[in-house]
N, C-alpha and C positions, 0 to 999 in steps of 0.2 A: 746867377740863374743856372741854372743843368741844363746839358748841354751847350753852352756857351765860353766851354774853356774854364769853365769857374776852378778849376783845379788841375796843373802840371803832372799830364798823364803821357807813360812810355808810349811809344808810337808802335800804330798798329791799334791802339783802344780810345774808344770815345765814351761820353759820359751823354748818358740819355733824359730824356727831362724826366725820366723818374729817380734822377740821381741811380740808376744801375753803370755801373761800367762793363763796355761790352766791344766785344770785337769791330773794328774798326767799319767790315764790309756791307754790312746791313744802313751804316750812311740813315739811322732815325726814321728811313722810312715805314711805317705803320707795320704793315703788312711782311716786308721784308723783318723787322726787327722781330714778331710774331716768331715765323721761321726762324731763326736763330736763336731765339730762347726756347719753341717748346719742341723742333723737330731736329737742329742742324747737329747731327756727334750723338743723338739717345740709339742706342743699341737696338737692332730692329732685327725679325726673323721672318717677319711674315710674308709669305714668297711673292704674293699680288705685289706690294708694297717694293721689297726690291727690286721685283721683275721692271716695275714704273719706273722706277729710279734711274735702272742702267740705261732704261728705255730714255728717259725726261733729260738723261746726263746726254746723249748719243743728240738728242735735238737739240741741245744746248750749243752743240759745238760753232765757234763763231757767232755767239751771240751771249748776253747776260743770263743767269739763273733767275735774274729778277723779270723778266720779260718771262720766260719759261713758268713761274710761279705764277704769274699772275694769268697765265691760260693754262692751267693746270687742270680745274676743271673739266673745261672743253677737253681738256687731252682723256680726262678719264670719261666723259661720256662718248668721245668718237672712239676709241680703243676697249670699251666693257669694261669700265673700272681696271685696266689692266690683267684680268682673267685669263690669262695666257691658255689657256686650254682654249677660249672662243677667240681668240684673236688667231689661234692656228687655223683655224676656220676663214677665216677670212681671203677673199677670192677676189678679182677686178673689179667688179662692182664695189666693194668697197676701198679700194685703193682710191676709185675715182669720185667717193662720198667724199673721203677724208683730204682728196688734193683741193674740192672745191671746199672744203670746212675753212669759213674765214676764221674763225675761234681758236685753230691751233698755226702751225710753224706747216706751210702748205710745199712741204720739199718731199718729192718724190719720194726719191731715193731713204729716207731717213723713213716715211710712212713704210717704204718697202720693206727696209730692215725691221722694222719693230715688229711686222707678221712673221715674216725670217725666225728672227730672234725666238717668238713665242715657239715657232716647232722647236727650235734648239733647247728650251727650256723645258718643251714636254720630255726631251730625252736626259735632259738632265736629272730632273724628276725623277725620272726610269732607271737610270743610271748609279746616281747618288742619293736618291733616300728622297733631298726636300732642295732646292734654291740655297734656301739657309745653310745646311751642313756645309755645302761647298764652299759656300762664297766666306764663309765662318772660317774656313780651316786656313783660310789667308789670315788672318789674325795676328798671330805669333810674329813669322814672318815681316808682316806688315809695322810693325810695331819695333821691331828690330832696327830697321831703316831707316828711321828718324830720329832729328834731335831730340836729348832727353829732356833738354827745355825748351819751351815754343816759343821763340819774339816773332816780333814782326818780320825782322830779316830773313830767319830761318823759315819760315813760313811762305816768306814770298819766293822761296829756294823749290818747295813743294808742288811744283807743276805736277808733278810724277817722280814716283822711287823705283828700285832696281826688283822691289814686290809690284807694283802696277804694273810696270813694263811685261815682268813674267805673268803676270796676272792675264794681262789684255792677249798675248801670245797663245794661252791655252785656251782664253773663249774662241780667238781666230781658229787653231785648231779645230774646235766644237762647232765652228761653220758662223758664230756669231759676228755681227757687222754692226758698225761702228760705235766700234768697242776699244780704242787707241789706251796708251798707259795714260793719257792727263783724265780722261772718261772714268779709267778703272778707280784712278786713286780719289777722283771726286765724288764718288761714289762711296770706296771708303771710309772717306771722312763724313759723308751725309747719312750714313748710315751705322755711325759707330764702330765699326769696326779700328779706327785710330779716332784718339780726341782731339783734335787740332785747334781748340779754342784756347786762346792765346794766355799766355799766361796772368793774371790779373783780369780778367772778365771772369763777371759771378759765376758763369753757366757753367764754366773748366770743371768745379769740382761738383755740379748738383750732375754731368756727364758723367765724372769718375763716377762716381757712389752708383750711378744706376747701369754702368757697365760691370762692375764689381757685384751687383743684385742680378745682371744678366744671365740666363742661364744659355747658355749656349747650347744650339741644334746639335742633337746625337745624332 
């Protein structure tokens, strides 16, 4: 049967009862396995979309992505879908909508930052073109700093690289908060900009092919 070890797989990969071989961390849960096959490593530009992410990575801290995904939702109806132009809007009143919203991660301080964040985002905008260009021109960079094979080993090495660390340093500059290198480089990888899917999981190369069709933010 699939998933049940029916076949001597390098560690780091499990096999799913669709007979798929796939990264080990999604654990066959439904909804998590979803997530790792149609969003986790596909190349993304669109600034709502990342703006969420750095924001969903920033709540995540000290806690599972899998907890985070499953109120993800609620995160985007209490934040405007992530529209960072109306969450720069947002004033006490809604600080204290979203500390009593049981549906999302009810921490201050993290609601505070993600309105923080959205002015720092308007200036970016203003600054560099789009979200995308910038967070894009880490790329190169990013890619430089990791093994040129991914196992399991190497991979659980990947907390953060020496591009996260500078990465996270320049949004602090930018006045952005809780923005740490483990944040930047998880972000990274969920957003394609590095493919971190292991090697022998189907999804590695349907990721390359559609990073290579990416057209990357001018």
């Amino acid at each position: 049967m699939a998933g049940s070890n029916s076949k001597k797989l390098p560690k780091g990969l499990i096999e799913g009862d669709d007979g798929a071989v796939r990264c080990f961390w999604h654990d066959n849960k439904p909804d998590y396995q979803i997530y790792h096959d149609d969003e986790w490593g596909m190349p993304q530009d669109d600034n709502h979309r990342l703006f969420e992410k750095i924001c969903l990575e920033g709540f995540q801290s000290g806690l599972s992505w899998l907890t985070i995904l499953r109120k993800r939702e609620n995160f985007r109806a209490g934040f405007a879908d992530f529209d960072y132009h109306k969450v720069a809007k947002f004033g006490d009143s809604d600080v204290e909508r979203l500390v009593h919203d049981a549906g999302i991660i009810r921490h201050r301080g993290k609601i505070v930052s993600t309105i923080n964040n959205a002015k720092r985002a308007l200036e970016m905008e203003r600054d560099e073109g789009s979200l995308g260009k910038w967070f894009w021109s880490w790329e190169e960079a990013a890619n430089a700093d990791r093994p040129t094979k991914l196992d399991h080993a190497s991979l659980m090495t990947l907390g953060k690289t020496e591009t996260s660390t500078r990465m996270s340093k320049e949004l602090k500059k930018r006045g952005w908060s809780f923005v740490g290198p483990t944040t930047c480089y998880a972000f990274m990888q969920a957003m394609g900009i590095v493919n971190d899917h292991l090697e022998g999981c189907r999804f590695r190369d349907r990721v390359d092919a559609a990073r290579a069709a990416f057209k990357r933010p001018a």
